[in-house]
C-alpha positions as CSV (number, residue, x, y, z in Angstrom):
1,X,-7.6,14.2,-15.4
2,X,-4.1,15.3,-17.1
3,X,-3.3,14.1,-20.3
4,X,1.1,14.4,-20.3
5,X,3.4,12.7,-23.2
6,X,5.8,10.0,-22.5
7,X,8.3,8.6,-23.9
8,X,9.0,4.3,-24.6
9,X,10.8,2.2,-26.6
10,X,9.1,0.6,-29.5
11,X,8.8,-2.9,-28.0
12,X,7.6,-1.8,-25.0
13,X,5.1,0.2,-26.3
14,X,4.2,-2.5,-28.4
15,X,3.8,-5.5,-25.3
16,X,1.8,-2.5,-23.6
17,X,-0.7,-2.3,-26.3
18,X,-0.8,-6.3,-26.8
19,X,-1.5,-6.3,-23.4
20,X,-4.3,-3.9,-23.4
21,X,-6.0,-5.4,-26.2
22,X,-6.1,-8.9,-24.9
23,X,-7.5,-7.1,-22.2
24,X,-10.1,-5.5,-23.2
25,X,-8.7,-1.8,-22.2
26,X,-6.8,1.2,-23.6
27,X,-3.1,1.6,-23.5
28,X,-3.9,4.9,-21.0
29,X,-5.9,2.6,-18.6
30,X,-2.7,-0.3,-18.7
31,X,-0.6,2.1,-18.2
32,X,-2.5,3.7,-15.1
33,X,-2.9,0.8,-13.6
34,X,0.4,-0.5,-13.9
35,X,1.7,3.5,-12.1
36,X,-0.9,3.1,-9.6
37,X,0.4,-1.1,-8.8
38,X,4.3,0.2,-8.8
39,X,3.2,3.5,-6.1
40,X,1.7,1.0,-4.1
41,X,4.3,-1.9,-3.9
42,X,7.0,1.4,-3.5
43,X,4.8,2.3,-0.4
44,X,4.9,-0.7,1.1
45,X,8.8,-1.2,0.7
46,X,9.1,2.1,2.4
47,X,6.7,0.5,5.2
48,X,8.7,-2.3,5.5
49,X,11.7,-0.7,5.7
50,X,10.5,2.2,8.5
51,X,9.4,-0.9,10.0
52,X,12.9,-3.1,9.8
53,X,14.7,0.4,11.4
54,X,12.3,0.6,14.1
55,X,12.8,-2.9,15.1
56,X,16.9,-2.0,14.9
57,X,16.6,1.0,17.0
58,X,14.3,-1.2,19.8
59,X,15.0,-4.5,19.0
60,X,12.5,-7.5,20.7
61,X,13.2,-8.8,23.8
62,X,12.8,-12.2,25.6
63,X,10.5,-10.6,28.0
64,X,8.3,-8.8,24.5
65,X,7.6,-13.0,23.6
66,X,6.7,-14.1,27.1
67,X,3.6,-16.2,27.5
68,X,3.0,-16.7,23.6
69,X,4.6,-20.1,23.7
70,X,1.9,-21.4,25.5
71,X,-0.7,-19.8,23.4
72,X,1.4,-20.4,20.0
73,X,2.5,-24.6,21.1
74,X,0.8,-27.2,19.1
75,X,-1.6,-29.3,20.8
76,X,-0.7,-32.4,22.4
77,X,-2.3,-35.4,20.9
């Protein structure tokens, strides 16, 4: 494990180690959990939008949904 300097504003810093407290944890573990939550949620907007291009470079097709409306159609009652 690193140990690096950083630098926030006073009220920040001060929410962050509200936070912590109330949470039972120290201002290094709030603040690695929060890095760790914002990589994840910036991986998944990068999934979503390799995703979104592929689906713009080969867009669905009529034929690509063929036979799920059978499978997908509420019952009749």
């Amino acid at each position: 494990m690193s140990t690096i300097q950083i630098v926030l504003d006073d009220d920040l810093l001060a929410a962050a180690d509200a936070q912590a407290a109330r949470a039972g944890e120290d201002r290094s573990d709030l603040i690695q959990e929060a890095l760790r939550d914002h990589l994840r949620r910036l991986k998944v907007k990068e999934m979503e939008e390799q995703e979104r291009l592929a689906y713009q470079r080969v867009p669905d097709t009529l034929d690509d949904w063929e036979g799920w409306e059978k499978i997908a159609a509420w019952p009749e009652d």
